[in-house]
C-alpha positions as CSV (number, residue, x, y, z in Angstrom):
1,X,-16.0,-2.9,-2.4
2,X,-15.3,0.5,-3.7
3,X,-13.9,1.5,-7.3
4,X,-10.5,2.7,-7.7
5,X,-9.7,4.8,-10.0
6,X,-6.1,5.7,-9.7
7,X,-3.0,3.8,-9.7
8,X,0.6,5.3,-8.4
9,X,2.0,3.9,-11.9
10,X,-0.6,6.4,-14.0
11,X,0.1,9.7,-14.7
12,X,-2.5,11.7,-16.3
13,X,-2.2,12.2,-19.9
14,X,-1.1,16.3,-20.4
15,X,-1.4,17.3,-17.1
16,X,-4.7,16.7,-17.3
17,X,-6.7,14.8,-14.5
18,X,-7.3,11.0,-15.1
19,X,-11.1,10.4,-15.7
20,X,-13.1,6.9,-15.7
21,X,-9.6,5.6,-14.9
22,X,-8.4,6.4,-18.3
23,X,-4.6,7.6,-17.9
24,X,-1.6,6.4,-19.8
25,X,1.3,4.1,-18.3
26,X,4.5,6.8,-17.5
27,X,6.3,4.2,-19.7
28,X,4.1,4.2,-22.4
29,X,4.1,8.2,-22.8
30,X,4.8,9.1,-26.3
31,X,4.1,5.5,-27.9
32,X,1.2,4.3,-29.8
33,X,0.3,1.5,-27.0
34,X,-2.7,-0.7,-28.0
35,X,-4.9,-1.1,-24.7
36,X,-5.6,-5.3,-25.4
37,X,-2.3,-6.1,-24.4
38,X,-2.9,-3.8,-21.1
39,X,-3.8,-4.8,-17.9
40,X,-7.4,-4.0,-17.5
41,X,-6.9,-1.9,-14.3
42,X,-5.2,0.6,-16.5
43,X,-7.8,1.7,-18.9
44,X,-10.5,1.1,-17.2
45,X,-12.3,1.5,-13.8
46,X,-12.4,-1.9,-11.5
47,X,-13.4,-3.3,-8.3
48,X,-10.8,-4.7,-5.3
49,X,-12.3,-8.0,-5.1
50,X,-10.4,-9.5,-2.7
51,X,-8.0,-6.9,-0.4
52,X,-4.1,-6.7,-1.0
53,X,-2.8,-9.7,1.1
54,X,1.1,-11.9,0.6
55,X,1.4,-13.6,-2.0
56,X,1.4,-17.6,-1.1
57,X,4.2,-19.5,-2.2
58,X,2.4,-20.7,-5.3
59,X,1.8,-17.3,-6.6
60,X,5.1,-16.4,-6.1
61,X,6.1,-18.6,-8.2
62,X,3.5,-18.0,-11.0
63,X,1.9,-15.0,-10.5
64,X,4.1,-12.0,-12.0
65,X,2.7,-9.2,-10.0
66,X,4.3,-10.7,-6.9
67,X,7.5,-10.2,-8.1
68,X,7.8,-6.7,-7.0
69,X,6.1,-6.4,-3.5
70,X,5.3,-9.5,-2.4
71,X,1.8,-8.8,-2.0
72,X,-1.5,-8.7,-4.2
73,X,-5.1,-8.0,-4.5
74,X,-7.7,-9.6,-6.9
75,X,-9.7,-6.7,-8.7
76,X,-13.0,-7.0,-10.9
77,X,-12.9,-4.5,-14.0
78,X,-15.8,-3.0,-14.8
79,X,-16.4,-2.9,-18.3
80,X,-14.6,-6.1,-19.6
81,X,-15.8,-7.8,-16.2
82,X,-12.1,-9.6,-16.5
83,X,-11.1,-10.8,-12.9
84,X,-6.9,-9.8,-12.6
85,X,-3.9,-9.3,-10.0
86,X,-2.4,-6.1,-9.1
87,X,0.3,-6.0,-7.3
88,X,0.0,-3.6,-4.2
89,X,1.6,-1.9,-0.9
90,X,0.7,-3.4,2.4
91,X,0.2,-1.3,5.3
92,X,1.9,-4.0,7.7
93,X,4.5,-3.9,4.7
94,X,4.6,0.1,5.0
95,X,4.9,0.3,8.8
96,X,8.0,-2.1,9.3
97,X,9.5,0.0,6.4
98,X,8.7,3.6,8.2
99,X,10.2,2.1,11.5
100,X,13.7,0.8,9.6
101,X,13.9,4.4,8.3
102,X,13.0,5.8,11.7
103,X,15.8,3.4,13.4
104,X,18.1,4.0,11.0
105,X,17.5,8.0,11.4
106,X,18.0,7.7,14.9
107,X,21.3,5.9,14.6
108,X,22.5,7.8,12.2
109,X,22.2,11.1,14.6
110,X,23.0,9.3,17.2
111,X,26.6,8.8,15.5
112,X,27.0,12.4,14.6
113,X,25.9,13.4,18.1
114,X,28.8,11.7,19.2
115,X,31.3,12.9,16.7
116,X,30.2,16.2,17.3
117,X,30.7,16.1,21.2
118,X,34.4,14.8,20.3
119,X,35.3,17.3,18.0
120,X,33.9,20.1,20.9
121,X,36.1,18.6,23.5
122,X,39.4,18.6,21.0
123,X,38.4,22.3,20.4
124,X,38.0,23.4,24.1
125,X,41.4,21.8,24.5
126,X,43.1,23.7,21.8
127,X,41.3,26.7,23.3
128,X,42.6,25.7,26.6
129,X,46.0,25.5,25.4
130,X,46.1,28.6,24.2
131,X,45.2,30.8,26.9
132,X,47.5,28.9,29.0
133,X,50.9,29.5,26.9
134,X,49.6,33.5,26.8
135,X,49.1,33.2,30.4
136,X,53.0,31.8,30.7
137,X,54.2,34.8,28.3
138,X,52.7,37.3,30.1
């Protein structure tokens, strides 16, 4: 397994670039936040022990971090060799999400497409129209 040293919840403290996994929580900015009532995977480098996968109904029911994606991976922290869940992204997960957005882009232009090729005909009308009564003036 390889280490990970970045999470998309960390920001880097001061602009500055996280190192040995050491960045602060975005929500925690500003605080005095004691690191033993942290997740280990935040202040310190770890492991993925076991890759992200869905959660089974059990954890879903008693694991927290499968609240928000449905999916988690086991990691192994390095220093405090403490064994946690993170809750991750699946790429499965990501793909069926890109091709909703993709369909729903689609659709979407689809719909304009045809509400612009309505409101060119009503205008080629009117047009029409036009030359027609200054045809009948003349």
């Amino acid at each position: 397994a390889t280490p990970a040293f970045r999470s998309p919840e960390l920001e880097p403290l001061g602009g500055l670039p996280c190192k040995r996994g050491l960045c602060v929580p975005t929500e925690a900015r500003g605080q005095s936040v004691s690191t033993s009532n942290l997740p280990c995977w935040l202040v310190e480098e770890f492991v993925v022990a076991e890759e992200c996968a869905p959660c089974s109904n059990f954890q879903a029911k008693t694991t927290p971090e499968c609240g928000s994606t449905g999916y988690v991976e086991k990691i192994t922290c390095s220093s405090s060799k403490r064994s946690e869940f993170k809750s991750c992204r699946s790429a499965l997960m990501e793909q069926r999400l890109f091709w909703k957005f993709e369909g729903a882009v689609i659709g979407l232009a689809l719909v304009f497409a045809c509400l612009v090729i309505v409101r060119q005909r009503q205008l080629d009308r009117k047009a029409l129209e036009k030359v027609r009564k200054q045809i009948e003036s003349i």
